[in-house]
N, C-alpha and C positions, 0 to 999 in steps of 0.2 A: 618521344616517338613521332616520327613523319607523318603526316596524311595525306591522303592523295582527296584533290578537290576535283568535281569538276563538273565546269559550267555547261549548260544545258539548255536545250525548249524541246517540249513535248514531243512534236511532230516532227523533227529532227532526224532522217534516216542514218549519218553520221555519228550523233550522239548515242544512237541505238546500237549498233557494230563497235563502237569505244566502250560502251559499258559490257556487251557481251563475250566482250575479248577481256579485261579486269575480271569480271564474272568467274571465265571459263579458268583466271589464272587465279581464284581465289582471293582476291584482292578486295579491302572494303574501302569505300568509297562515300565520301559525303558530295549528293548533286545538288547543282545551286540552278534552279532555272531562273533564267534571264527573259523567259519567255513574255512573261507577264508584267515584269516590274523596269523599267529603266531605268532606275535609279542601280540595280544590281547589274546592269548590262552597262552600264560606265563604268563601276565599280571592277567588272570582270575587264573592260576596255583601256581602264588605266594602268591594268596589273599585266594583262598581257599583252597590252599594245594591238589589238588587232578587237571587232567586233563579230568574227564569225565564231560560231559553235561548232562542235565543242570547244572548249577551251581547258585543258589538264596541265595541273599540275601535282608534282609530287613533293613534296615537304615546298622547299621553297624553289622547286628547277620547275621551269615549263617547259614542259615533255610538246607543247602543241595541238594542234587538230588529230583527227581521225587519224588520218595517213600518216601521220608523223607517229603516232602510238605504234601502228601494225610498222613501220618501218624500223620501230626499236626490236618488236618481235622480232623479226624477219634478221636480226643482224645480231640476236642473242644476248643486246642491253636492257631488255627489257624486265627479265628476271630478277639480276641482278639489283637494277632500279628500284622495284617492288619491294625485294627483299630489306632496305631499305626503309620502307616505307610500314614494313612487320610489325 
C-alpha cells in the first residue's frame, strides 16, 4: 500500500490548504514537520530537491508544493493518484 507523506511546519498557510484539500478528499496522511528539526528538513531537501513547504509525496511520486496538489485537482489527476494511495 502507498502513503502519501507530507512535509510540513506549523505556521505554514500552504501546508494548511494542502492538508485541507487531502482532508476534504478523504485521504490519510503521515505529516513530517520540518519545522523544528533540520536534520528532517535535509532529509525532506534531499528527497525532493527543493527546501520549501509543503513538500508531498504520494507512494514514491512527488506530487510537489501546494499549488502543484490543487493543480492535480483542478485537472482531475488527483483522484485518481489518491486512489492509489487507498
Amino acid at each position: 500500500m502507498m502513503t502519501i507523506e507530507i512535509y510540513t511546519t506549523r505556521t505554514c498557510p500552504f501546508c494548511i490548504r494542502a492538508k485541507q484539500l487531502l482532508d476534504q478528499k478523504g485521504a490519510s496522511y503521515t505529516e513530517i514537520d520540518v519545522g523544528a528539526d533540520p536534520a528532517l528538513r535535509d532529509k525532506m531537501t534531499k528527497r525532493a530537491g527543493k527546501r520549501s513547504v509543503p513538500q508531498i509525496f504520494v507512494g514514491t511520486t512527488h506530487v510537489g508544493g501546494c499549488d502543484d496538489l490543487y493543480a492535480l485537482e483542478r485537472s482531475g489527476k488527483l483522484d485518481p493518484l489518491l486512489k492509489g494511495a487507498a
